[in-house]
C-alpha positions in Angstrom: 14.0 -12.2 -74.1 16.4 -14.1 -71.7 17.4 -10.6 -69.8 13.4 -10.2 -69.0 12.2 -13.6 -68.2 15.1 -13.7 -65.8 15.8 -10.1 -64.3 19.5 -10.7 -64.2 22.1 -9.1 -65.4 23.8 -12.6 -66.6 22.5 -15.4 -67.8 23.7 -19.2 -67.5 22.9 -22.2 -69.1 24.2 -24.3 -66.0 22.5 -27.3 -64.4 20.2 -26.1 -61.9 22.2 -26.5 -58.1 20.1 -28.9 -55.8 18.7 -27.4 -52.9 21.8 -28.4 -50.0 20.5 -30.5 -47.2 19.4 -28.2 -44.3 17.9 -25.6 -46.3 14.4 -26.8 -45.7 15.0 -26.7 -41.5 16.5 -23.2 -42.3 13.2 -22.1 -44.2 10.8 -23.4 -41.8 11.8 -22.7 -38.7 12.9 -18.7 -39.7 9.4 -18.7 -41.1 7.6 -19.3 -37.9 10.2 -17.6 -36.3 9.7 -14.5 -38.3 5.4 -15.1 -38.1 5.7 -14.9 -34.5 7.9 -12.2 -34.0 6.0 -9.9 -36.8 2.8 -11.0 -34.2 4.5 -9.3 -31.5 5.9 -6.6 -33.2 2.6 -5.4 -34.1 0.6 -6.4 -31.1 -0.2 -2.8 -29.9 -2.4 -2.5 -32.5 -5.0 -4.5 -30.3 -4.1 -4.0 -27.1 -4.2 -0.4 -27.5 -8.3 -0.2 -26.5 -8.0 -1.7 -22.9 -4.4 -0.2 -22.5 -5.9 3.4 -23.5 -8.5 2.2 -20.7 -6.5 1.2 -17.6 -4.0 4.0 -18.5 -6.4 6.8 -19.4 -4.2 7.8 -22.7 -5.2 10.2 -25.2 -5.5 8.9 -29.0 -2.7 10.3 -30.1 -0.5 9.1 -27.3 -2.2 5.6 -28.5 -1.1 6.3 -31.9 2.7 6.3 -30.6 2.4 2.8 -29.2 2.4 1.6 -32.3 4.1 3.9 -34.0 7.8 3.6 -31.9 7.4 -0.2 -32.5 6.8 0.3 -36.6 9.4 2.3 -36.3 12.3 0.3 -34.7 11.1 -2.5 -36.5 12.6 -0.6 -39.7 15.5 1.3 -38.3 17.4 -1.7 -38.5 17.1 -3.6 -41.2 19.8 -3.0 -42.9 22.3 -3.6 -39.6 20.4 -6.9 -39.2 20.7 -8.4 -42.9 24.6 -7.0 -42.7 25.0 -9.4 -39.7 23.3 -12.3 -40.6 25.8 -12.2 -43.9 28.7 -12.0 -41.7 28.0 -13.9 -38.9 25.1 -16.3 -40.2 21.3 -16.0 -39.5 21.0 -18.7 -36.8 22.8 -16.5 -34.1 21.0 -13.5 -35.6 17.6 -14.9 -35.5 18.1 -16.8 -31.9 18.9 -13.5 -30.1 16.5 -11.2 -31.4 14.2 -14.3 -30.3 15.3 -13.9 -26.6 15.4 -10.3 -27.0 11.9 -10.0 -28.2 10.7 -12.4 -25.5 12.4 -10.6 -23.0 10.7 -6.9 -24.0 7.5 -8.5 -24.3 7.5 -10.3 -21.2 8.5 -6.6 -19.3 5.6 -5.1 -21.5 3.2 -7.5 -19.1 4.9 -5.4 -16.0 4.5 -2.0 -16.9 3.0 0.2 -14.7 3.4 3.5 -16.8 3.0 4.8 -20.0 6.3 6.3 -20.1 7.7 2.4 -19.3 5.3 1.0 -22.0 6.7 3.2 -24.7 10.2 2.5 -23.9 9.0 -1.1 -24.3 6.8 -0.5 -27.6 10.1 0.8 -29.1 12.3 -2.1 -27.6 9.7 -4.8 -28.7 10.0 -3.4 -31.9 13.5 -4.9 -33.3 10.8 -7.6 -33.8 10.9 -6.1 -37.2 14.2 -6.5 -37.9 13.8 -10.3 -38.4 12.7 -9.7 -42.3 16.2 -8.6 -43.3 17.9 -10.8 -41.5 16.0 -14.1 -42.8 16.3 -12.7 -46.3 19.8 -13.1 -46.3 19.6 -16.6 -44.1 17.8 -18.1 -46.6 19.1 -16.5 -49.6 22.6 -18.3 -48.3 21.0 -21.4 -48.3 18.7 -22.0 -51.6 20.3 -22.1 -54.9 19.3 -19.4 -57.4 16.5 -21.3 -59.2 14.4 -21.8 -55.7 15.4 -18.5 -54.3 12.0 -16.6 -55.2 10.2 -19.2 -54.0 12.1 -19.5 -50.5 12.1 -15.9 -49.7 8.2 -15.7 -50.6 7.5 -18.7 -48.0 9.8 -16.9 -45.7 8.1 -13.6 -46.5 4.5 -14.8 -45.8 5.4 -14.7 -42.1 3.7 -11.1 -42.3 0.4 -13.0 -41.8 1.5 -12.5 -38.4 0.1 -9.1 -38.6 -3.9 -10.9 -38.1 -2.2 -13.1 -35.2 -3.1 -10.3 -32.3 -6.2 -9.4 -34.3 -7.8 -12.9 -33.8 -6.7 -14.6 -30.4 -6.3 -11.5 -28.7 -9.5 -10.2 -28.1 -10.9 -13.6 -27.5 -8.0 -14.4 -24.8 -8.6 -10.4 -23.2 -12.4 -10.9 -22.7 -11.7 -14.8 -21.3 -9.1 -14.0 -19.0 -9.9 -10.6 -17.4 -9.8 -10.3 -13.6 -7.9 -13.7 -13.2 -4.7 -14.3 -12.3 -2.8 -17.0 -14.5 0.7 -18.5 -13.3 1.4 -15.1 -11.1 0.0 -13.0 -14.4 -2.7 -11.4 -14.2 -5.6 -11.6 -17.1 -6.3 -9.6 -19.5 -4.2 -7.9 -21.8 -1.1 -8.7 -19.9 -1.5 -11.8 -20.3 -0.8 -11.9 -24.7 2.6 -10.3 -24.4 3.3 -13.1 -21.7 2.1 -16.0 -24.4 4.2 -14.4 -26.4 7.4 -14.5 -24.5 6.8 -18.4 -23.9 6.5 -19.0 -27.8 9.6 -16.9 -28.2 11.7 -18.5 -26.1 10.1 -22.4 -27.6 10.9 -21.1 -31.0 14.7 -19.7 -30.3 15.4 -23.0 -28.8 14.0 -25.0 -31.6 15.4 -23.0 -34.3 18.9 -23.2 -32.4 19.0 -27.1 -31.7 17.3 -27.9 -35.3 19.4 -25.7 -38.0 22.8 -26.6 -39.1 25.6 -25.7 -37.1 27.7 -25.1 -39.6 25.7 -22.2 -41.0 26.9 -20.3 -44.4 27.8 -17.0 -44.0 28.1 -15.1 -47.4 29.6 -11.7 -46.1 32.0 -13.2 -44.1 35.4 -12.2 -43.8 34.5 -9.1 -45.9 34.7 -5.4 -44.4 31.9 -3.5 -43.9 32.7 -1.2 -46.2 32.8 -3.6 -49.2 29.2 -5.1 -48.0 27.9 -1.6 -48.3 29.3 -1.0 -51.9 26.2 -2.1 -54.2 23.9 0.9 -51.6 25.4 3.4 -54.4 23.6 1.6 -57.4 20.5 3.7 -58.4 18.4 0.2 -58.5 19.0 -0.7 -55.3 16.9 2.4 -54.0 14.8 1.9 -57.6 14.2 -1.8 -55.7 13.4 0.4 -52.0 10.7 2.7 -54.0 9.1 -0.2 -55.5 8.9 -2.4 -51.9 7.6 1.0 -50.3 4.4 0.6 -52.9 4.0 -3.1 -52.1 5.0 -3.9 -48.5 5.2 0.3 -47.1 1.7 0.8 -48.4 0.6 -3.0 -47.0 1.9 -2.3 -43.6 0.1 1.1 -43.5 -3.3 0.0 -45.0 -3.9 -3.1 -42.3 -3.4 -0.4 -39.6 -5.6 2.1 -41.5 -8.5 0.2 -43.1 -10.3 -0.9 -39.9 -10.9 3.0 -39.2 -11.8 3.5 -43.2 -14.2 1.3 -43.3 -16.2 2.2 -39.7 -16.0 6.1 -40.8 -17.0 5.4 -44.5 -19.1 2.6 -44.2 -20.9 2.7 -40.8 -20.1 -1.0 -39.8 -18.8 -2.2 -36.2 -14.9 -2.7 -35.1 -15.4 -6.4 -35.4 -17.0 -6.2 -39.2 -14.0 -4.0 -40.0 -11.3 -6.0 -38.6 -12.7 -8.9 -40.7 -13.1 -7.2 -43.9 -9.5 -5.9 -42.9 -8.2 -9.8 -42.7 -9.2 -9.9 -46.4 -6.5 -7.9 -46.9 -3.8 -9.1 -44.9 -4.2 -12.6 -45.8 -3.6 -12.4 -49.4 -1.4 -9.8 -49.0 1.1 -12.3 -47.2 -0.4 -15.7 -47.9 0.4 -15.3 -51.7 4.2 -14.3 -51.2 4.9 -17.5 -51.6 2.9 -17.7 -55.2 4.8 -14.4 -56.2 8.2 -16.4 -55.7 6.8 -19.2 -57.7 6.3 -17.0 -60.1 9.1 -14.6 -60.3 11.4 -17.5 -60.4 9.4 -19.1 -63.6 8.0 -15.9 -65.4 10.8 -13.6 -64.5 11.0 -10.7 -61.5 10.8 -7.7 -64.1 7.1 -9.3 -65.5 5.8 -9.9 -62.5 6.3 -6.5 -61.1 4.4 -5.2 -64.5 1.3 -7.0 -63.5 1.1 -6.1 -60.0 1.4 -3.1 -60.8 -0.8 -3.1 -62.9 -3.4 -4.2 -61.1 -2.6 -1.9 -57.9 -3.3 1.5 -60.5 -6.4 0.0 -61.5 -7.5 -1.0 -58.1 -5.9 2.3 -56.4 -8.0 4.5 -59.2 -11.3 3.1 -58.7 -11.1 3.5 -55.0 -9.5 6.5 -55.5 -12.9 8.3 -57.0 -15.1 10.4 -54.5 -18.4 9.4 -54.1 -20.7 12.3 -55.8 -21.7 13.7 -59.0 -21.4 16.5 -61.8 -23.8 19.3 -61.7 -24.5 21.1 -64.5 -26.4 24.1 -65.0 -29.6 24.1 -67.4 -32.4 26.1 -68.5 -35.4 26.9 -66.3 -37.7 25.2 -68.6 -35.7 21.5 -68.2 -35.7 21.7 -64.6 -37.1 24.0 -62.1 -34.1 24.7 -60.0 -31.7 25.8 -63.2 -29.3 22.6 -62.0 -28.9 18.9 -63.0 -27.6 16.5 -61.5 -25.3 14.0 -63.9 -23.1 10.8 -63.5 -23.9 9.9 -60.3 -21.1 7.5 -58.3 -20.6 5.9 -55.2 -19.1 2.5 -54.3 -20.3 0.2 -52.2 -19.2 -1.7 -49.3 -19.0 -5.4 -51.2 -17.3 -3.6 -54.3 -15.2 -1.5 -52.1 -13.8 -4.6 -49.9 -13.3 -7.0 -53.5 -11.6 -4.4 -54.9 -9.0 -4.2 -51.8 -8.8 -7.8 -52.0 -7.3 -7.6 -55.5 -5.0 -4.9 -54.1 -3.9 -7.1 -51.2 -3.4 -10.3 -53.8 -1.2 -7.7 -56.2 0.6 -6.3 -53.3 1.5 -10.0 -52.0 2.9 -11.5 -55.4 4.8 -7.8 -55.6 6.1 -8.4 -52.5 8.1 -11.8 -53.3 8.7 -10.3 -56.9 10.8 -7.1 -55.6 13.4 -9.8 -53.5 13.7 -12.2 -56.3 15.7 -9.3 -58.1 18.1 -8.9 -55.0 19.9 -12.3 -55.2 20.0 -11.9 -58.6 22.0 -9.0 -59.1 23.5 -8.9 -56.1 23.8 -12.9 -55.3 27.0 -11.5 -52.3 25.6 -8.9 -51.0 21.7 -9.8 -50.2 22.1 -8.5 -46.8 22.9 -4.8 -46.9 21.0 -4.6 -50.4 17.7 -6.6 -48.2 18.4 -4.7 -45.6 18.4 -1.0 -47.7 15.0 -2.4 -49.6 13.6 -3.5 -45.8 14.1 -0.5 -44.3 13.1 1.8 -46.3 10.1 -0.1 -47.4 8.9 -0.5 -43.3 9.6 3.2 -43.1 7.0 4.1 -46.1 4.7 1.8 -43.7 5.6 4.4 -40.9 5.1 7.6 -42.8 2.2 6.5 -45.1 -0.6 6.4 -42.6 0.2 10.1 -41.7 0.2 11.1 -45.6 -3.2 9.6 -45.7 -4.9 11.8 -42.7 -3.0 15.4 -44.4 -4.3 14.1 -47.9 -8.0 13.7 -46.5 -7.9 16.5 -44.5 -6.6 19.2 -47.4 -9.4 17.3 -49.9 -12.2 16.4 -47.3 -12.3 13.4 -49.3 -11.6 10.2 -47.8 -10.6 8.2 -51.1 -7.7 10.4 -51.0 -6.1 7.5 -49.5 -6.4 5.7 -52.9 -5.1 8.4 -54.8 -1.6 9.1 -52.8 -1.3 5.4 -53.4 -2.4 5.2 -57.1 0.4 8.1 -57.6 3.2 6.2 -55.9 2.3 3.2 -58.0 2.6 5.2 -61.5 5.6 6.8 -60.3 6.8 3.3 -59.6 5.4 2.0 -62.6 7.1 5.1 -64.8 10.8 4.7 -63.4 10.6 0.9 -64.1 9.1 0.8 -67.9 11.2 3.3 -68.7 14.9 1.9 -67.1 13.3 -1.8 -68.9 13.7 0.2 -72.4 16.7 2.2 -71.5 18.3 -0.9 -71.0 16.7 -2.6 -74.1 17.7 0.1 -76.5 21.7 -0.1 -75.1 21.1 -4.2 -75.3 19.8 -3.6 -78.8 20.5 -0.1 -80.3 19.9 -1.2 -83.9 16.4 -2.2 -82.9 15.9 1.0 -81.1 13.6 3.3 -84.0 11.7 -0.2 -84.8 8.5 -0.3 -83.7 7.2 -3.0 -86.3 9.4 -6.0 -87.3 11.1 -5.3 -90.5 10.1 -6.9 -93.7 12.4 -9.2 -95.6 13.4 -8.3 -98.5 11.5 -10.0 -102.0 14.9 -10.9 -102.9 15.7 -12.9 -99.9 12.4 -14.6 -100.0 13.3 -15.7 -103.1 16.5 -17.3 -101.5 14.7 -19.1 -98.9 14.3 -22.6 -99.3 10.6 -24.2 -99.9 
């Protein structure tokens, strides 16, 4: 029972480390850090209207925008938690800080959209910051607190409803003015931005330890790349592509689900949307909790189990079976039988259980990082990152081929209901695989065996 509460591949009966002073400065100020820098990374997704408008762009050169900046936010992950092992996350976090200020500052100044996609993709190592905080703070909390830690640190994604909330309020506000030599409108949010960025890297610089820890240090970077040829590290990628891949594409994707399926404004969608994304990243920090007292491997079963049964009822088309039937029982030699549609309330509760299944997930798939690979959670972070921002990147695409060959928008559901089981498969089954070598006297028991009369006898009364 020990090797399933705690997911690792030891176990220790050791007083529990305390946390080191400094680790709480560490954890707050990367977790703003990494809110406000997810904000900007993903900021195109509402500027895009009045950019498409001054600009003249197409949808699908739109679509790019966003799409360069997903994607540079993932390319580098694994680079990015490397570093912050070797070098320490407090350099690695204060220059992509500056960096990021400095591309969105220029995004304000372009006059192109040949410049603004250059930009879009250069604003983009945003996304980076995950990997590299996951391996900051992993340095810094002792095993026991690490699921917690990382899910606090992880629920910077809320970031993603920053842009959808002040933005269109500051963009109606300010446009036609001209603000400290900006000019309103949407020029001015990547401007704010910059400011905030450049507060923040200063803050986070002056306020962490100087003497940072640096786990990878000293090490080549051939032995911090090692653990990448362990089937569960990309068994660990798979599963964060279902929770954080899938999470990532579904708050750019459900805004334009719900206006084509349900008939509802922008503005209702958006808000039905943040129902979502809050959960999603607000209980990270619940899935840690949990992870650390429960175990990583029991969490995951729960969430997903609740993402198949969310991602099956959503996944069912609206309709009905018709059968045919004699003349005499109905005129027109058809009937018409199980009838089913879903609703908008139903539909939006049941994609808030998704998001709250996909946040605990989230926090559950890095708990098992530090714990089988306590020296190496930046290239192993950085591998589950990247690959998991990239299923956000090539999800959204699988969605429009999978409603276009069906003509059924809940096709959506169903590509993620299969990556789920798949998900769900490889784990139950590696859980007794490793159970029946643990155990192989136990393995062709499936009810506890009975003792023996004789050694009831024995047994004291």
């Amino acid at each position: 029972m020990s090797a399933f509460r705690g997911e690792s591949p030891t176990a220790t009966a050791t007083t529990p480390a305390p946390v080191p002073t400094g680790a709480t400065r560490v954890l707050t100020l990367s977790t703003v850090a990494f809110t406000l820098m997810f904000a900007a990374w993903l900021m195109f997704g509402v500027l895009g209207l009045p950019i498409r408008d001054e600009f003249g762009l197409t949808d699908v050169q739109l679509s790019w925008l966003s799409a360069v900046a997903i994607l540079n936010g993932a390319l580098w992950r694994l680079p990015a938690g490397i570093l912050a092992d070797r070098y320490g996350g407090r350099i690695v976090f204060t220059v992509l800080l500056v960096s990021t200020a400095l591309f969105s500052y220029l995004v304000a100044q372009a006059q192109s959209y040949a410049m603004l996609l250059v930009l879009a993709f250069l604003v983009g190592f945003a996304g980076n910051a995950f990997t590299a905080g996951i391996a900051w703070n992993s340095a810094w909390y002792p095993r026991h607190h690490q699921g917690f830690a990382l899910g606090v640190f992880g629920a910077g994604n809320v970031g993603a409803s920053v842009t959808k909330f002040i933005g269109p309020v500051l963009i109606t506000a300010t446009a036609g003015g001209v603000y400290f030599g900006v000019q309103g409108g949407w020029r001015l949010i990547p401007v704010i931005y910059a400011v905030l960025l450049l507060v923040v890297a200063v803050l986070l610089w002056v306020l962490t330890p100087r003497q940072d820890r640096k786990p990878g240090q000293g090490r080549t970077l051939r032995e911090q790349l090692v653990p990448l040829r362990e089937l569960r590290v990309w068994r660990f990628s798979l599963y964060y592509v279902a929770v954080f891949g899938a999470y990532v594409a579904l708050a750019a994707w459900l805004p334009k689900y719900y206006v084509d399926n349900f008939g509802i404004s922008l503005g209702t969608a958006a808000l039905l949307t943040a129902t979502f994304i809050f959960p999603a990243s607000l209980l990270r920090p619940l899935g840690g909790w949990f992870s650390d007292r429960l175990g990583a491997r029991r969490v995951m079963y729960w969430t997903f189990a609740v993402m198949l049964v969310t991602t099956f009822i959503l996944m069912m088309p609206n309709g009905h079976i018709v059968v045919q039937v004699s003349e005499s029982f109905d005129p027109s030699g058809v009937n018409e039988v199980l009838p089913y549609s879903i609703g908008l309330v139903p539909f939006a509760v049941l994609v808030f259980l998704l998001g709250c299944a996909m946040g605990i997930g989230k926090a559950a798939v890095y708990k098992h990082i530090p714990e089988y690979f306590p020296g190496d959670v930046g290239a192993v972070g950085g591998l589950v990152g990247m690959l998991g921002a990239l299923g956000g990147f090539f999800l959204p695409p699988l969605f429009a081929y999978t409603t276009s060959w069906t003509g059924l928008a809940s096709a959506t559901f169903f590509v993620l209901f299969v990556l789920t089981l798949i998900c769900t498969v490889w784990m139950h089954w590696t859980v007794v695989h490793m159970l029946h070598q643990q155990s192989p006297e136990l393995a062709d028991h499936f009810e506890q065996p009975e003792t023996p009369a004789r050694e009831l006898e024995a047994t004291p009364r």
